[in-house]
N, CA, C and O atoms as a GROMACS GRO file, in nm:
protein
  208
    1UNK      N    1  -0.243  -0.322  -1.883
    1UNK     CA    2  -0.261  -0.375  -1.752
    1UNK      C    3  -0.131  -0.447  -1.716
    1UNK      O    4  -0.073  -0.519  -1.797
    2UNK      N    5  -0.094  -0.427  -1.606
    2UNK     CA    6   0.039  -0.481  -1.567
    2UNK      C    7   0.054  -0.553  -1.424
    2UNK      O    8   0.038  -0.474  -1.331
    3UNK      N    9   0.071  -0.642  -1.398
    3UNK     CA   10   0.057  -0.784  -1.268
    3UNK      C   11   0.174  -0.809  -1.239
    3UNK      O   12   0.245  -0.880  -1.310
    4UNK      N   13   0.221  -0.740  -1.101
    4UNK     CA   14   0.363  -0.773  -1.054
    4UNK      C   15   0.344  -0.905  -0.982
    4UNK      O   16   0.232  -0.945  -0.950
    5UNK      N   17   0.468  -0.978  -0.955
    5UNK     CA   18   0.504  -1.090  -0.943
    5UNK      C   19   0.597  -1.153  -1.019
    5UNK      O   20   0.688  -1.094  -1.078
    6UNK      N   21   0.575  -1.287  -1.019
    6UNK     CA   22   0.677  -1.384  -1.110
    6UNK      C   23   0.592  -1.510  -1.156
    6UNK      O   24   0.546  -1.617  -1.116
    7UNK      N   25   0.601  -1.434  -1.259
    7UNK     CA   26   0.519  -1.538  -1.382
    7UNK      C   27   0.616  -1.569  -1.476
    7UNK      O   28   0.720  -1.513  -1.510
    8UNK      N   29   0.520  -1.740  -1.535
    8UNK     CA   30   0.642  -1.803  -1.654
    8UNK      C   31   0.536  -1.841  -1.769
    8UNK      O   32   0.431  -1.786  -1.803
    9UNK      N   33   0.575  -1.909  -1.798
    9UNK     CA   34   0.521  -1.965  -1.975
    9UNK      C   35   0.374  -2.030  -1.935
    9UNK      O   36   0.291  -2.035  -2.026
   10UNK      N   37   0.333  -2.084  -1.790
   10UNK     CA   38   0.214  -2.121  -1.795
   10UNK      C   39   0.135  -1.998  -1.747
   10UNK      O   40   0.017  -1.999  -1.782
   11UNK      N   41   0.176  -1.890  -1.674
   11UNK     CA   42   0.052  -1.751  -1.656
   11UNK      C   43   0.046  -1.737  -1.768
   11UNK      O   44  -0.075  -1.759  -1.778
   12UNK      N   45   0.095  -1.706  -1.929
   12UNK     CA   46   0.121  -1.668  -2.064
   12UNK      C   47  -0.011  -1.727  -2.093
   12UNK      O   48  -0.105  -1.657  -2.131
   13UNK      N   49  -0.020  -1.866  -2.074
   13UNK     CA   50  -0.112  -1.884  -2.166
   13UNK      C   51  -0.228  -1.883  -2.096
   13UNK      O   52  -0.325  -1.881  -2.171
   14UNK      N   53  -0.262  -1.884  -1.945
   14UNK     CA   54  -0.386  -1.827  -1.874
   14UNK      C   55  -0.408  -1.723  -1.927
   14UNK      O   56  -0.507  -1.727  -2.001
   15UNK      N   57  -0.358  -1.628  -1.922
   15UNK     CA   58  -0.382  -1.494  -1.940
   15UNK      C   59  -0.431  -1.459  -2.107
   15UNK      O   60  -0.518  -1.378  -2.142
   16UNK      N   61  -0.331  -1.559  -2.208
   16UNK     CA   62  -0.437  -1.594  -2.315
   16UNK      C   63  -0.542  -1.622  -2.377
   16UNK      O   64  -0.585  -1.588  -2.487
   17UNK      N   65  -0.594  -1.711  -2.269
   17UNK     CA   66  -0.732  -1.785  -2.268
   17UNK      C   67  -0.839  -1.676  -2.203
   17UNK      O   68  -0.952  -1.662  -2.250
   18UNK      N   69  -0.774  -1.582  -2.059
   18UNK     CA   70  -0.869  -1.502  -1.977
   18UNK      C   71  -0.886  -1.351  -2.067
   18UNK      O   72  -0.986  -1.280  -2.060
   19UNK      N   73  -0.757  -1.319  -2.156
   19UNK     CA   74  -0.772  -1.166  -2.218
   19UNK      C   75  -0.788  -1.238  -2.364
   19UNK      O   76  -0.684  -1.242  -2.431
   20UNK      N   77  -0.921  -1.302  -2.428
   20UNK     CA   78  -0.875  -1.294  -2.573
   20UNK      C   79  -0.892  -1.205  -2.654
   20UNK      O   80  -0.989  -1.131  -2.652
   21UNK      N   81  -0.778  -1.198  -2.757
   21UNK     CA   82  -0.774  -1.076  -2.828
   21UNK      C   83  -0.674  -0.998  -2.803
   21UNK      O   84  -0.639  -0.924  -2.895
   22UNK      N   85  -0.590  -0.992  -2.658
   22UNK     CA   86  -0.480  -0.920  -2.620
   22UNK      C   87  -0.398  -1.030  -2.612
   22UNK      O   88  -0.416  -1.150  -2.629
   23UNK      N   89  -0.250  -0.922  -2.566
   23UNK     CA   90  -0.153  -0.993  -2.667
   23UNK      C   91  -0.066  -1.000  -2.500
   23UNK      O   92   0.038  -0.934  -2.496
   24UNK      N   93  -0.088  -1.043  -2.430
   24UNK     CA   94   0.003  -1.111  -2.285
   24UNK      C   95   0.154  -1.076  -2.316
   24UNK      O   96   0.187  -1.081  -2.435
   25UNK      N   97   0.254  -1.041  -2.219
   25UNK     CA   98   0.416  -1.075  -2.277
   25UNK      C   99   0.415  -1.056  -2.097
   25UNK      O  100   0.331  -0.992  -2.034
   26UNK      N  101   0.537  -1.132  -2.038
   26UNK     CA  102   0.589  -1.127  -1.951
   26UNK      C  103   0.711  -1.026  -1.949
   26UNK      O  104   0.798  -1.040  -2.035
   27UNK      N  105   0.722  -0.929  -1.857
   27UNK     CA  106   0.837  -0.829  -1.849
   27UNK      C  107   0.946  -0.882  -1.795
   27UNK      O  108   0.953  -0.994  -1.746
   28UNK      N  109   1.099  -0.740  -1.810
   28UNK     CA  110   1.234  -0.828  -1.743
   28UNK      C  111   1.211  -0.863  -1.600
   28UNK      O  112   1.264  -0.969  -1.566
   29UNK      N  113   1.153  -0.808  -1.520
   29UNK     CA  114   1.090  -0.824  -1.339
   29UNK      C  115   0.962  -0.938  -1.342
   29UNK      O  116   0.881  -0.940  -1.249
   30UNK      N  117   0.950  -1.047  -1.475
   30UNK     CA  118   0.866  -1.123  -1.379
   30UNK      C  119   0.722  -1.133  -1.424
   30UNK      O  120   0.650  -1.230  -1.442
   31UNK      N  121   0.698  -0.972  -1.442
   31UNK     CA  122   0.569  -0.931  -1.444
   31UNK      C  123   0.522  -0.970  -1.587
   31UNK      O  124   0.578  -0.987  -1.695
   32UNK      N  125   0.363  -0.978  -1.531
   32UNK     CA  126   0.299  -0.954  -1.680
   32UNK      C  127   0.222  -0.886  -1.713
   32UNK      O  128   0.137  -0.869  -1.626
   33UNK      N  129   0.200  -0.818  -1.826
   33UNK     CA  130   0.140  -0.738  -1.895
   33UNK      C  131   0.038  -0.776  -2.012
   33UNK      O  132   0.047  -0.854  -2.107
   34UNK      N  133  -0.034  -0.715  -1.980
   34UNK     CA  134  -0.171  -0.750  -2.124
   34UNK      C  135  -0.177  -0.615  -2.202
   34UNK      O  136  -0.240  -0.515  -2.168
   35UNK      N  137  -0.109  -0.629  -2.298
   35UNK     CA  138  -0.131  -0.550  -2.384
   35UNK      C  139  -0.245  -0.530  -2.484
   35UNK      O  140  -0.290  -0.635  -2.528
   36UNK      N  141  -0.319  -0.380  -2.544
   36UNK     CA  142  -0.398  -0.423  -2.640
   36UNK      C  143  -0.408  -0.500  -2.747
   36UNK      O  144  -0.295  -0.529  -2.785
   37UNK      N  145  -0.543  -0.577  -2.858
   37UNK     CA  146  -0.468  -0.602  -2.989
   37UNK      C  147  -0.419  -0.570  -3.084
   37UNK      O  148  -0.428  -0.449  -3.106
   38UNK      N  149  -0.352  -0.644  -3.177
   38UNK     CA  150  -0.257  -0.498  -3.225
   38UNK      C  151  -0.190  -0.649  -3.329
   38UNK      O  152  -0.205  -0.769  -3.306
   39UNK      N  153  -0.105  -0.571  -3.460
   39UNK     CA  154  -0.027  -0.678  -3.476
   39UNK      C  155   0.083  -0.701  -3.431
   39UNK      O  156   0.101  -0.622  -3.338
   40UNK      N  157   0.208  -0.795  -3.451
   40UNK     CA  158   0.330  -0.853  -3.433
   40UNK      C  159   0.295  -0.859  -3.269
   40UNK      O  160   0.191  -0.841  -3.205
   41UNK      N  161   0.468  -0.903  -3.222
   41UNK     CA  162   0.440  -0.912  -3.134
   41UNK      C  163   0.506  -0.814  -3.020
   41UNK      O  164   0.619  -0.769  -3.040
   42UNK      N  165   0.418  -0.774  -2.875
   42UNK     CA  166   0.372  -0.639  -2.751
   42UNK      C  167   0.549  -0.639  -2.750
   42UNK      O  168   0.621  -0.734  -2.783
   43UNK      N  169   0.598  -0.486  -2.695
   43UNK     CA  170   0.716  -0.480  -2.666
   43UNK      C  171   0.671  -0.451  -2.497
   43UNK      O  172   0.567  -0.388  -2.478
   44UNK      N  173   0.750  -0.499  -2.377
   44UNK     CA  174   0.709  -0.519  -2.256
   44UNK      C  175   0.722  -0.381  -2.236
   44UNK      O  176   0.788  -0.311  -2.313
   45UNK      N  177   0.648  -0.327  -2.110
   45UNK     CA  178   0.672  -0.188  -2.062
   45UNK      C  179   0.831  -0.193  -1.981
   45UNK      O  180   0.892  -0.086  -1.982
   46UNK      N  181   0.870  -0.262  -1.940
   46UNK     CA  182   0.997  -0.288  -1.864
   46UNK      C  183   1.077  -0.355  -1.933
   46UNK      O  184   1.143  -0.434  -1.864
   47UNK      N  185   1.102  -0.356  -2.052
   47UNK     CA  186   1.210  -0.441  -2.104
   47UNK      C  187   1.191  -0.575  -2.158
   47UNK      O  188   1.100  -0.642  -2.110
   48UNK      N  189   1.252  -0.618  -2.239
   48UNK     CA  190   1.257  -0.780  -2.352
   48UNK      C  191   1.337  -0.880  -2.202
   48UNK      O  192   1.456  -0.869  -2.173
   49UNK      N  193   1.260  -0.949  -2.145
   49UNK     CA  194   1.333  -1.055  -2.048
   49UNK      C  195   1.428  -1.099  -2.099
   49UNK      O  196   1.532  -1.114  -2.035
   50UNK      N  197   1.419  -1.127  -2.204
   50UNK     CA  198   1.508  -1.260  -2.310
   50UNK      C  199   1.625  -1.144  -2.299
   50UNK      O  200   1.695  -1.198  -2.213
   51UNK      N  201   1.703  -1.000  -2.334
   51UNK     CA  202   1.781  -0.972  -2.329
   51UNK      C  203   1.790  -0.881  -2.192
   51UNK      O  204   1.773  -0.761  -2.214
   52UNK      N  205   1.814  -0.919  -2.054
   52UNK     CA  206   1.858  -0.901  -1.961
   52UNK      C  207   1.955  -0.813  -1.950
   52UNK      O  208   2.008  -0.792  -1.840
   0.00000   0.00000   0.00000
């Protein structure tokens, strides 16, 4: 599932609390994504923000 916009570290952990069990990551555009559960940690569908 993927939610365009611009989200930061506090949608992360809404989206923690609202999908438990899935694994939330914010993409390079902003967006966020709920990934299934799974181990380690989701690679974004659009890219690692952190390397731009």
């Amino acid at each position: 599932m993927v939610f365009a916009g611009h989200f930061d570290e506090r949608d992360l952990e809404t989206a923690r609390r609202t999908y438990p069990g899935r694994r939330p990551v914010i993409n390079t555009d902003g967006g966020l994504e709920i990934h299934p559960a799974g181990p380690g940690q989701p690679a974004p569908l659009l890219g690692d923000p952190h390397h731009r």
